[in-house]
N, C-alpha and C positions, 0 to 999 in steps of 0.2 A: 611723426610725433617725436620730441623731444621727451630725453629722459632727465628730470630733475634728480642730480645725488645728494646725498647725505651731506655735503660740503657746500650746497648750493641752500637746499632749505633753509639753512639759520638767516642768511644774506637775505633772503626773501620775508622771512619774518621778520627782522628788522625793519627792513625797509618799509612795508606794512605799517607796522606798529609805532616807530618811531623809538624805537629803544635799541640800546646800543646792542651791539653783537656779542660780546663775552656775556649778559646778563641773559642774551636769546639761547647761548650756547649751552649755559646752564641749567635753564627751564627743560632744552631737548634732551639731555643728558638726566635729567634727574625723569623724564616722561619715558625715557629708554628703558629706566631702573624699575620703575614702575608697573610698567606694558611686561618684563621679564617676570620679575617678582610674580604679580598677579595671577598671570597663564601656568608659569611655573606650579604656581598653587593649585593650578586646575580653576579657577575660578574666570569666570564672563567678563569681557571688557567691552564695554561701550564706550565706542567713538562720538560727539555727537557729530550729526550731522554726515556721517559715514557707513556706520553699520558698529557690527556685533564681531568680536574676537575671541572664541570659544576652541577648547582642547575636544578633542573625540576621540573616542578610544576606537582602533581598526581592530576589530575582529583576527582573530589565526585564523587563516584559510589553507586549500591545498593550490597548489599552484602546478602549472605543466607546461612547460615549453615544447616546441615540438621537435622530434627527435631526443628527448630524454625523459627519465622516469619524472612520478611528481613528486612535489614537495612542498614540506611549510613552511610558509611564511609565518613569522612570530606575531602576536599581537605588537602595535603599536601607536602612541598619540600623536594627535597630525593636529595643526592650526584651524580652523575650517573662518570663514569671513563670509555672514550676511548682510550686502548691503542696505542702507534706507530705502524707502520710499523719495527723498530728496536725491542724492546720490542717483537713483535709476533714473527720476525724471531729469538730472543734467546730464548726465549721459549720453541721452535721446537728445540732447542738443547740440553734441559735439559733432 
């Protein structure tokens, strides 16, 4: 599988779309701004056609490695990503 970069999607949107590439580059740039903002907020972002972009807060736990005493881990927010029902079914066709 090939990895498409950050450098590569605008090209590909263009091409798509038929619209030039500086006006693609700034739809992605201001969608970047957006997708940060948002989560930052702690608030849900829905992709369509992808899934859900939501913050969760982890828990403080104790932690123990082995060979040493234990210890905590701080609470912290982690990204979490539910995909669609669309998304799972093409998936299963890859």
């Amino acid at each position: 599988m090939a990895l498409t970069g950050k450098s590569m999607i605008p090209i590909l949107v263009a091409g798509r779309c038929g619209v030039p590439l500086d006006q693609v580059e700034k739809v992605l740039q201001a969608w970047d701004w957006v997708l940060l903002n948002e989560l930052s907020q702690g608030n849900t972002v829905r992709v369509a056609g992808c899934g859900l972009l939501e913050v969760k807060v982890r828990a403080a736990r104790r932690k123990r490695l082995p060979g040493q005493e234990a210890f905590m881990v701080p609470e912290k927010k982690a990204i979490t990503f539910r995909q669609t029902r669309t998304l799972e079914d093409a998936l299963k066709n890859v």
